[in-house]
VMD Tcl script that builds the backbone (N, CA, C; Angstrom):
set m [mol new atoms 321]
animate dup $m
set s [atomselect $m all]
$s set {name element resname resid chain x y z} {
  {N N UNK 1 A -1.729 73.642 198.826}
  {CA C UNK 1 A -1.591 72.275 198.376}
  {C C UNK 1 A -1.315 72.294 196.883}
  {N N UNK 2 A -0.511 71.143 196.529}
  {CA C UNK 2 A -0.612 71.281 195.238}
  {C C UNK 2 A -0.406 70.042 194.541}
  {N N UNK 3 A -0.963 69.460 193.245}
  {CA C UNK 3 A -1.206 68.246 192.698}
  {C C UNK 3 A -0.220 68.284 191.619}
  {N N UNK 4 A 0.690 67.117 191.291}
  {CA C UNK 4 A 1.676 66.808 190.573}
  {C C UNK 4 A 1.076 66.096 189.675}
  {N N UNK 5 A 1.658 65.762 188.367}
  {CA C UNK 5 A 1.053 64.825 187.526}
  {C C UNK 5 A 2.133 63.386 187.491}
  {N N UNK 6 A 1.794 62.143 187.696}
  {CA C UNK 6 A 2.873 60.890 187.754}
  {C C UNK 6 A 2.846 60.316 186.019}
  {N N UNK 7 A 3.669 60.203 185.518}
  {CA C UNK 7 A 3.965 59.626 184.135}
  {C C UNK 7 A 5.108 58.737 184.319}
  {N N UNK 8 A 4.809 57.256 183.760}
  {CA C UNK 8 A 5.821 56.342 184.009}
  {C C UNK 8 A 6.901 56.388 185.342}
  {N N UNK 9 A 6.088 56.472 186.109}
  {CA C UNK 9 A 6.525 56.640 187.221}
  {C C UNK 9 A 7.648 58.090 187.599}
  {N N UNK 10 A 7.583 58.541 187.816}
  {CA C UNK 10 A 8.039 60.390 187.133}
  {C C UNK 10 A 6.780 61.401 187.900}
  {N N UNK 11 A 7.247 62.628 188.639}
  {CA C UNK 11 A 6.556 63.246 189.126}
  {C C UNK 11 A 6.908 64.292 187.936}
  {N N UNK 12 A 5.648 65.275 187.559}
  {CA C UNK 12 A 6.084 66.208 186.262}
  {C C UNK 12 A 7.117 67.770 186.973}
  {N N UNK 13 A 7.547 68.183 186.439}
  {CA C UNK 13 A 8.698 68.766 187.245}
  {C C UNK 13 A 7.717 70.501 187.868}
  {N N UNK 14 A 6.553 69.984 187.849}
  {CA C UNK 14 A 6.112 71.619 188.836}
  {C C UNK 14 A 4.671 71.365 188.560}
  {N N UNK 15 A 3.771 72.137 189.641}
  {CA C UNK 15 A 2.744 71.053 189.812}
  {C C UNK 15 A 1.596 71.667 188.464}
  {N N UNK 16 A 0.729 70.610 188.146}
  {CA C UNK 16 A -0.108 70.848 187.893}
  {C C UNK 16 A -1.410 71.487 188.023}
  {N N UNK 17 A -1.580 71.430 189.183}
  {CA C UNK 17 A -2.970 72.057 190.082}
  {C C UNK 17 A -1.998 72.799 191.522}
  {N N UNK 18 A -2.668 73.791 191.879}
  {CA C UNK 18 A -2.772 74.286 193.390}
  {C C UNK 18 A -3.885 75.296 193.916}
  {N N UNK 19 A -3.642 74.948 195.222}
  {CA C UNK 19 A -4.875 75.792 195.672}
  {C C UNK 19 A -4.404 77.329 196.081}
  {N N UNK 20 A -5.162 78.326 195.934}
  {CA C UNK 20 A -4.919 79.541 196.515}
  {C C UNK 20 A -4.716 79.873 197.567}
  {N N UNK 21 A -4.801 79.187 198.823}
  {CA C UNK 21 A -4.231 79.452 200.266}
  {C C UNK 21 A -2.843 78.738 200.281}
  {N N UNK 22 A -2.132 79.467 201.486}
  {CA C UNK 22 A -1.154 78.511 201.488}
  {C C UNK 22 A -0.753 78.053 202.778}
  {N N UNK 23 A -0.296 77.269 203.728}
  {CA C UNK 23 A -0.280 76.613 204.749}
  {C C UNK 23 A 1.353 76.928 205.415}
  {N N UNK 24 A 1.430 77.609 206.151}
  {CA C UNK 24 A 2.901 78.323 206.528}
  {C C UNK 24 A 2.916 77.036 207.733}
  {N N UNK 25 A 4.245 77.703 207.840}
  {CA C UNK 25 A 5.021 76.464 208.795}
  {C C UNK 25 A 3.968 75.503 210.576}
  {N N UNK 26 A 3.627 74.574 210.454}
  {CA C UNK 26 A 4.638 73.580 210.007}
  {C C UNK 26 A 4.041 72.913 208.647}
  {N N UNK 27 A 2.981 73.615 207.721}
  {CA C UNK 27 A 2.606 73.365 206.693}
  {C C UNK 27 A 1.030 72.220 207.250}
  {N N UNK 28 A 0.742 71.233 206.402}
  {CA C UNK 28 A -0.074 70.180 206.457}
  {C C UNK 28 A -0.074 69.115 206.451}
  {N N UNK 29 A -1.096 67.972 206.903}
  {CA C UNK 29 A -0.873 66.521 205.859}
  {C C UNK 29 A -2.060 66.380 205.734}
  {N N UNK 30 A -2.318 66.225 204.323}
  {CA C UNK 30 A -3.840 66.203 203.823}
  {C C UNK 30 A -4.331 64.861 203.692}
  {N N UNK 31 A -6.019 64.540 203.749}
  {CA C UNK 31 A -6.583 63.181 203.886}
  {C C UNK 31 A -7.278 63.252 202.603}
  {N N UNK 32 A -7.541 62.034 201.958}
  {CA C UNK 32 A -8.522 62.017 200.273}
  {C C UNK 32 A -9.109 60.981 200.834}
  {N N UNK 33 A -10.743 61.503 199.901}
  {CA C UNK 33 A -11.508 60.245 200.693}
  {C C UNK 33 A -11.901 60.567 199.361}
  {N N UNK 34 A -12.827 59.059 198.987}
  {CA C UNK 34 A -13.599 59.654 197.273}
  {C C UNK 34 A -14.884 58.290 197.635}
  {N N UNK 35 A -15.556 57.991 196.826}
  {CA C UNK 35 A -16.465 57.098 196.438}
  {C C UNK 35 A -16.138 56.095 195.182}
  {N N UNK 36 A -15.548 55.410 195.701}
  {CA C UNK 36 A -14.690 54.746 194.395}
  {C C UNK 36 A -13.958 55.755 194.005}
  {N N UNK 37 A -14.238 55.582 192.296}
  {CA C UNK 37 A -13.543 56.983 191.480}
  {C C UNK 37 A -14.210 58.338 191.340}
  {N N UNK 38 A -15.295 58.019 192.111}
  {CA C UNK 38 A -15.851 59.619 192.425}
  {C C UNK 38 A -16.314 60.002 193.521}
  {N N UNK 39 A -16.385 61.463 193.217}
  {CA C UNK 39 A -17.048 62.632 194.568}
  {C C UNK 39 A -15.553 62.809 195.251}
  {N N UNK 40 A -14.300 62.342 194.765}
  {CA C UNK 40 A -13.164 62.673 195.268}
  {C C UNK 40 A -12.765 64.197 195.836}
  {N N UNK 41 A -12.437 63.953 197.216}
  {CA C UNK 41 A -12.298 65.449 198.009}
  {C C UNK 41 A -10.677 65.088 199.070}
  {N N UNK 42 A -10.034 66.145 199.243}
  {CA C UNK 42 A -9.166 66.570 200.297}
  {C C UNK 42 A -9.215 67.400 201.068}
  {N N UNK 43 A -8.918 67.314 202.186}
  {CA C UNK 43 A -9.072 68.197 203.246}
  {C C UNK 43 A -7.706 67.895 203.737}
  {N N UNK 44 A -7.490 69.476 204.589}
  {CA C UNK 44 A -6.169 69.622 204.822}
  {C C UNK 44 A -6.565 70.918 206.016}
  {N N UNK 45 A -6.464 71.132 207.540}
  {CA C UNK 45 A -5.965 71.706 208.523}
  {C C UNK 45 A -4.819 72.974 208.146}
  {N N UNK 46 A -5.611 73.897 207.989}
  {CA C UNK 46 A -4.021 75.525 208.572}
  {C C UNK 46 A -4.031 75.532 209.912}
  {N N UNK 47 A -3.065 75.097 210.278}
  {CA C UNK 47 A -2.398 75.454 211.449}
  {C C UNK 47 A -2.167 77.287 211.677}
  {N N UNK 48 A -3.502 77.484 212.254}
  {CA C UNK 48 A -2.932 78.831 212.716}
  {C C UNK 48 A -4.742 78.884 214.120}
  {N N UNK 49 A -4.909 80.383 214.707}
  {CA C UNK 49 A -5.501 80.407 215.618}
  {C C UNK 49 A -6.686 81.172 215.278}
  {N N UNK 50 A -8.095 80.300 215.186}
  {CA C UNK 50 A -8.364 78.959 215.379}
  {C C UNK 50 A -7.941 78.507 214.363}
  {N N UNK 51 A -7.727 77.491 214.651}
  {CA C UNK 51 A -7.350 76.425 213.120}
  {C C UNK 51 A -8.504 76.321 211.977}
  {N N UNK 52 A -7.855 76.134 210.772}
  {CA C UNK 52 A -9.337 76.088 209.592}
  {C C UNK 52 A -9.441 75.027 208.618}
  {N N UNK 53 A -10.315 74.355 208.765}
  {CA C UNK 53 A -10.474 73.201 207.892}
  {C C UNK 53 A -10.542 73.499 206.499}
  {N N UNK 54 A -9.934 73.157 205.596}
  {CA C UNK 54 A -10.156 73.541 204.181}
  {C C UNK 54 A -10.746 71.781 203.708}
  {N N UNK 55 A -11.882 71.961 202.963}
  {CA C UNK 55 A -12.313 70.814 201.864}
  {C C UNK 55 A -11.804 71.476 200.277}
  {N N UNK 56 A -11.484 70.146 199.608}
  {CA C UNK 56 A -11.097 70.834 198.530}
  {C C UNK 56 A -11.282 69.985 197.376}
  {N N UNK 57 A -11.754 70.048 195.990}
  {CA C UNK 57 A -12.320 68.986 195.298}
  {C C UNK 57 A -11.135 68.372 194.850}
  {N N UNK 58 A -11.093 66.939 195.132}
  {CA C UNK 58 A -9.548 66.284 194.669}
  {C C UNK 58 A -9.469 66.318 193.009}
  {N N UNK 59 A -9.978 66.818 191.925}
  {CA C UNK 59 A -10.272 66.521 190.614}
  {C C UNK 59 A -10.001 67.875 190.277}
  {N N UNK 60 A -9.834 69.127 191.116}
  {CA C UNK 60 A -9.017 70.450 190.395}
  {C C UNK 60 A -8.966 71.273 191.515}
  {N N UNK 61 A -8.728 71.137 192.904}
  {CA C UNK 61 A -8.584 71.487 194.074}
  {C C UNK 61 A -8.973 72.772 194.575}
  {N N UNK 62 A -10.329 73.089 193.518}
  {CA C UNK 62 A -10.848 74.260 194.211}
  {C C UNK 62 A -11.408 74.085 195.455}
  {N N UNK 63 A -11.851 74.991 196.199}
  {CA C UNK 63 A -12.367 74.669 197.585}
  {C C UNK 63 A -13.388 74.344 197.927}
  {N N UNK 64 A -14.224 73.588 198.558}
  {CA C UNK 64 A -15.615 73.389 199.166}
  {C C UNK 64 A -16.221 74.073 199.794}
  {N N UNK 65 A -15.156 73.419 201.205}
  {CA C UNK 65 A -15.607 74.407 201.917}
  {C C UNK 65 A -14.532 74.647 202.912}
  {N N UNK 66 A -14.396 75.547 203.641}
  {CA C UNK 66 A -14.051 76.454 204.331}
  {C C UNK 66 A -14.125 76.601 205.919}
  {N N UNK 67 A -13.839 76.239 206.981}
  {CA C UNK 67 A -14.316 76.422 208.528}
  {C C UNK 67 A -14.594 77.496 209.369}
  {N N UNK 68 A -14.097 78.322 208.193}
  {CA C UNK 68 A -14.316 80.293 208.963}
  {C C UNK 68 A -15.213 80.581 207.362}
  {N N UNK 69 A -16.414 79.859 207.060}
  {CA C UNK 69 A -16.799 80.934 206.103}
  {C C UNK 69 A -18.407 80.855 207.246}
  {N N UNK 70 A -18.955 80.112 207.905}
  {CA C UNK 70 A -20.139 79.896 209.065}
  {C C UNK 70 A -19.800 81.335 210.142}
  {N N UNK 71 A -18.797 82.066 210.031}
  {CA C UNK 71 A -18.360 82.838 211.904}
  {C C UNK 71 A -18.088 81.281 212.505}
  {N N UNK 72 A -18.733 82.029 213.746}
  {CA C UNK 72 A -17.898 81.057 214.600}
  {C C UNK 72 A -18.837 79.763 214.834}
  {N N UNK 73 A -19.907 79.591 214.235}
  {CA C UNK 73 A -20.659 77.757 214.259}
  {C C UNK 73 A -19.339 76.982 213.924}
  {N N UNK 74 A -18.824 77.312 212.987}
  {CA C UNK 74 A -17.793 76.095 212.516}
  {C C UNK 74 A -16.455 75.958 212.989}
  {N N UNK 75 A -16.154 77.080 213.755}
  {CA C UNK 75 A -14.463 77.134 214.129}
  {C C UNK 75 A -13.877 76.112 214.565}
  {N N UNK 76 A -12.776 75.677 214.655}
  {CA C UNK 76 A -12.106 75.245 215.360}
  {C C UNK 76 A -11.538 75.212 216.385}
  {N N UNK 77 A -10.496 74.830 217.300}
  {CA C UNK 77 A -9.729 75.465 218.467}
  {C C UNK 77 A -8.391 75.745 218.101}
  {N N UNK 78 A -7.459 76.016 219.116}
  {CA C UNK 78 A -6.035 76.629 218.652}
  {C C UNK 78 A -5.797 75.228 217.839}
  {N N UNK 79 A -4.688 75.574 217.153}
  {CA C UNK 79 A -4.210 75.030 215.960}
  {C C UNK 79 A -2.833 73.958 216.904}
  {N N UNK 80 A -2.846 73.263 216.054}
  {CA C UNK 80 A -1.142 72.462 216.292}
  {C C UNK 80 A -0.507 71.994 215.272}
  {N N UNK 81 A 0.012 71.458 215.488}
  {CA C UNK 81 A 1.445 70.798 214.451}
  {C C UNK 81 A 1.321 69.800 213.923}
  {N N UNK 82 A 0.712 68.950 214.516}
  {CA C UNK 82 A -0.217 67.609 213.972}
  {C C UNK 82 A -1.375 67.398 213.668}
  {N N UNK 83 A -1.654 68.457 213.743}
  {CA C UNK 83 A -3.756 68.095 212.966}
  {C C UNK 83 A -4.042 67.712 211.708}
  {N N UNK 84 A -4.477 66.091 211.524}
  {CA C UNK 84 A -4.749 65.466 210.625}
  {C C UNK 84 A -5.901 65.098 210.678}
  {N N UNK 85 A -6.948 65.865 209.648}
  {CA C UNK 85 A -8.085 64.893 209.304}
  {C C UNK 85 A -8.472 63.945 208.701}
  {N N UNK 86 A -9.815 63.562 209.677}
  {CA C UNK 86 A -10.066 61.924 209.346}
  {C C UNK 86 A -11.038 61.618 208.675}
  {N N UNK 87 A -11.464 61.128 207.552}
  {CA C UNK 87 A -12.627 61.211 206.780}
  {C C UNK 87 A -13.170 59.592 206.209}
  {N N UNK 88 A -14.797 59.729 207.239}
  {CA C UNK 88 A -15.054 58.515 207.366}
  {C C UNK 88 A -16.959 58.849 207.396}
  {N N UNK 89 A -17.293 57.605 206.621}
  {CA C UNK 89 A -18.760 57.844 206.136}
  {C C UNK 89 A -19.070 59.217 205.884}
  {N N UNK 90 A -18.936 59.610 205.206}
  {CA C UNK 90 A -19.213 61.500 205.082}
  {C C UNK 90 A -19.030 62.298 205.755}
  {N N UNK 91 A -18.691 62.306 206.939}
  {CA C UNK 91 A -17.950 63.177 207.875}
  {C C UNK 91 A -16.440 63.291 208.037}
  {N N UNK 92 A -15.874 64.200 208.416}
  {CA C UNK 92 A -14.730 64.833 208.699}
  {C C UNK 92 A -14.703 64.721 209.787}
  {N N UNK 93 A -13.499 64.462 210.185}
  {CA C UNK 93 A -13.058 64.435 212.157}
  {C C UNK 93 A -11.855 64.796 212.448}
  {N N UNK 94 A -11.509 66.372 213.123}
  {CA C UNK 94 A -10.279 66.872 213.284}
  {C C UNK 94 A -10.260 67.060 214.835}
  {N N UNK 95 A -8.965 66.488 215.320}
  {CA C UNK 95 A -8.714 66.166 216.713}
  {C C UNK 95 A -7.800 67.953 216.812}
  {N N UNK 96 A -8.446 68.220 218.009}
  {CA C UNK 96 A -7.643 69.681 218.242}
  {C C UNK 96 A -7.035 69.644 219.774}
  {N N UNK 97 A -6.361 70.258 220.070}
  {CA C UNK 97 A -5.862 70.467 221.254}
  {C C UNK 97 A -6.490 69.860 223.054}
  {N N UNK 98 A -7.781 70.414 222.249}
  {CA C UNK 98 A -8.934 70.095 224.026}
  {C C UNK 98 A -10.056 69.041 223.334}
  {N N UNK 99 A -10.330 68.740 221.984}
  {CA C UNK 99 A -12.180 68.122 221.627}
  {C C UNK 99 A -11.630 67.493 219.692}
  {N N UNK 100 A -13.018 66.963 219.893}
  {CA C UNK 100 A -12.466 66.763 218.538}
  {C C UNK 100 A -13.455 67.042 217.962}
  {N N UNK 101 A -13.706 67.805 216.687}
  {CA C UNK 101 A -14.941 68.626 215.995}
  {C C UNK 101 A -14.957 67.416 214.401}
  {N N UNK 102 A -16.560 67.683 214.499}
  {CA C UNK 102 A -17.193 66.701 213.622}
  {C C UNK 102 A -17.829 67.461 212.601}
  {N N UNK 103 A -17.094 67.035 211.291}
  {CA C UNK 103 A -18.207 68.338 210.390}
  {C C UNK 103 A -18.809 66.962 209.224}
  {N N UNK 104 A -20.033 67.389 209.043}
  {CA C UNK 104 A -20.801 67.047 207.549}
  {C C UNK 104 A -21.849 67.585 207.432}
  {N N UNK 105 A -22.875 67.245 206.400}
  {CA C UNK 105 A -23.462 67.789 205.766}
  {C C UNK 105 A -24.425 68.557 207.316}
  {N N UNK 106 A -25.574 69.510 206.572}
  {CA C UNK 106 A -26.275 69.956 208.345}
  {C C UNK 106 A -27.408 69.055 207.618}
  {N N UNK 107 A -28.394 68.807 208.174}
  {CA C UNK 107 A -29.799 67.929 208.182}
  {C C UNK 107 A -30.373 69.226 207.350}
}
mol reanalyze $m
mol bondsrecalc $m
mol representation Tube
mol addrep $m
């Protein structure tokens, strides 16, 4: 992923921020959820097998967290082409192939 800077309406010509993974074909579409103007985060789906949720801090896009850093508590299922997460009251919700997996904080 990577964050552009907008000036007078103008994207700056190469990005400002990116993250160290990178998302091979068919790439991503990432969701931002924040609290007003803070606690701002993105998450963004790699499409590959199992699929892996990346969280990522929207304010310098280092990572949170990770869906393969648990083994397998957190995995996902096979990956697809459209997996877009959904981020609502503090949870994450990524629809996969067969279920749809619910991540937030653990109790």
């Amino acid at each position: 992923m990577k964050a552009f800077k907008i000036t007078n309406a103008r994207l700056s010509a190469g990005p400002i921020l990116q993250t160290s993974n990178t998302f091979r074909y068919p790439g991503t579409t990432p969701s931002i959820s924040a609290n007003g103007t803070s606690n701002g985060m993105v998450s963004a789906v790699e499409n590959t097998t199992p699929a892996v949720l990346h969280a990522c801090d929207a304010g310098d896009l280092h990572e949170l967290y990770s869906s393969n850093q648990a083994g397998s508590r957190d995995q996902l299922g096979v990956g697809n082409k459209f997996i877009t997460s959904t981020i609502v009251n503090g949870k994450v919700y990524v629809g996969t192939t067969n279920s749809v997996e619910v991540f937030g904080l653990l109790p």
